[in-house]
N, C-alpha and C positions, 0 to 999 in steps of 0.2 A: 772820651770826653773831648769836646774842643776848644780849642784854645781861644775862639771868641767870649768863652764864658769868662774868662781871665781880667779883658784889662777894666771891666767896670769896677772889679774889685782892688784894683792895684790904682785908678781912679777915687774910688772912695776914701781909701785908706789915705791916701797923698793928703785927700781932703781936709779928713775929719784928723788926721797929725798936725797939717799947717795950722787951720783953727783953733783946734783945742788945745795944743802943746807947743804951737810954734816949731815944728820940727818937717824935716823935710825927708823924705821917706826914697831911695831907689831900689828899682828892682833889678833883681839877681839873676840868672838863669834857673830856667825853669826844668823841673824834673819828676820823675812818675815814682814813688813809691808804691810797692807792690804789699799785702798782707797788711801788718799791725804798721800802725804810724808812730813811729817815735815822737815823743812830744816832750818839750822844754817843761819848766816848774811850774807854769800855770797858764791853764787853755784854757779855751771857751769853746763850745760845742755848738752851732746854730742851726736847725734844721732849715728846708728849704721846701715849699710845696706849690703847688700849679704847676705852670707847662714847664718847669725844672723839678727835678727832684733830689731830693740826697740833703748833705750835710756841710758845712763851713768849717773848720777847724782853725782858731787862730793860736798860734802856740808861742809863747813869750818865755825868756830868761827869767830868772828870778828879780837879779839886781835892774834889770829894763822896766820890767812891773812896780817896782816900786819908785824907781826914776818918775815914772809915767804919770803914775797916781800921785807924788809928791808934787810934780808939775802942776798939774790939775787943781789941785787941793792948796799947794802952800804948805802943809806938812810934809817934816822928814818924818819917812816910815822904815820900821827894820824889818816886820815881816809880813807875811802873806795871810792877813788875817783877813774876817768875814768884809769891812771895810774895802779894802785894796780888791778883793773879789769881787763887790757889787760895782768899783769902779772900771774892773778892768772887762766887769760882763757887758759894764754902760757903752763901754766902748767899741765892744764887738757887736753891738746890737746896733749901736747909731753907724758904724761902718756898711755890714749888713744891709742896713735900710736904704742908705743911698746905694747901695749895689743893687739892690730892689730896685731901684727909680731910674739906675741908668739899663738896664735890663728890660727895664718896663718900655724905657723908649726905642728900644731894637723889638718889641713885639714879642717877647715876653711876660707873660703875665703870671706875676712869683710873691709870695709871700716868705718870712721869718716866722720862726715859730720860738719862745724865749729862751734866752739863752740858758745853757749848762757851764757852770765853770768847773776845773779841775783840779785841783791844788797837789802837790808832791812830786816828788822824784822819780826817774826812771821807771814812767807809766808809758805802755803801750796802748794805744787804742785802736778799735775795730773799728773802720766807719760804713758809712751807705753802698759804699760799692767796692770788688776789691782792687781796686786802682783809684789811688791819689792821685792828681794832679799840685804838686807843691810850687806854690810863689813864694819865694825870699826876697823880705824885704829888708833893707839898711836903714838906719837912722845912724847919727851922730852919741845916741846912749845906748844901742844896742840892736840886734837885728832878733826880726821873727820870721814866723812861718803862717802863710797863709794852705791849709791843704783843702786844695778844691774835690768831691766825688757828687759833681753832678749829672744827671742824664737826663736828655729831655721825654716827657711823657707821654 
């Protein structure tokens, strides 16, 4: 995978944090998981199709997810319910999109296919390829995981 496909999504994300939560997002060193990806208490799964191929995985803490979505909303939330799901897929989706757009202006031509969310504890998942590329990102209420397995077609 190469590492150009990385910062449109560490771009977007900066984005759609500062806009929609007021949060400032930095990135970590970047690292390859190999086989199943560990993933935090709830992910979201985004496919990816055109001249890329593969999947998105953004994987978020429990108490980060519900920070996120209280932001957003104005409500305290205590758990991970179908709510906080459809907000945290809203979000992977509108991140997503602008990674689409800044991709599109390097001469890529990529679509999103809609989100999967994932709810619970120590889940492993398979993804599109068997090598991850993983981006960590920082906030100020908690850090996630972007895991990248795309390849061009």
């Amino acid at each position: 995978m190469k590492v150009a496909y990385v910062d449109p999504f560490v771009r977007a994300a900066r984005d759609v944090f500062k806009l929609m939560m007021d949060l400032e997002t930095h990135r970590g060193e970047l690292w390859a998981c190999d086989e199943l990806i560990p993933s935090k208490e709830a992910s979201v799964v985004i496919g990816v199709t055109g001249d890329l191929l593969g999947s998105i995985l953004y994987s978020f803490p429990k108490e980060m997810t519900l920070k996120m979505v209280e932001i957003m909303s104005g409500m305290a939330l205590e758990e991970l319910d179908s709510f906080v799901a459809s907000a945290l897929g809203e979000v992977a989706n509108i991140i997503s999109g602008n990674a689409m757009t800044h991709l599109n202006t390097n001469n890529y031509n990529c679509n999103i296919v809609p989100p999967q969310i994932i709810i619970g504890q120590n889940v492993s998942l398979s993804m599109a390829t068997p090598r991850a590329l993983v981006v960590p990102l920082k906030t100020r209420i908690g850090d996630f995981d972007i895991f990248l397995t795309l390849t061009e077609r």
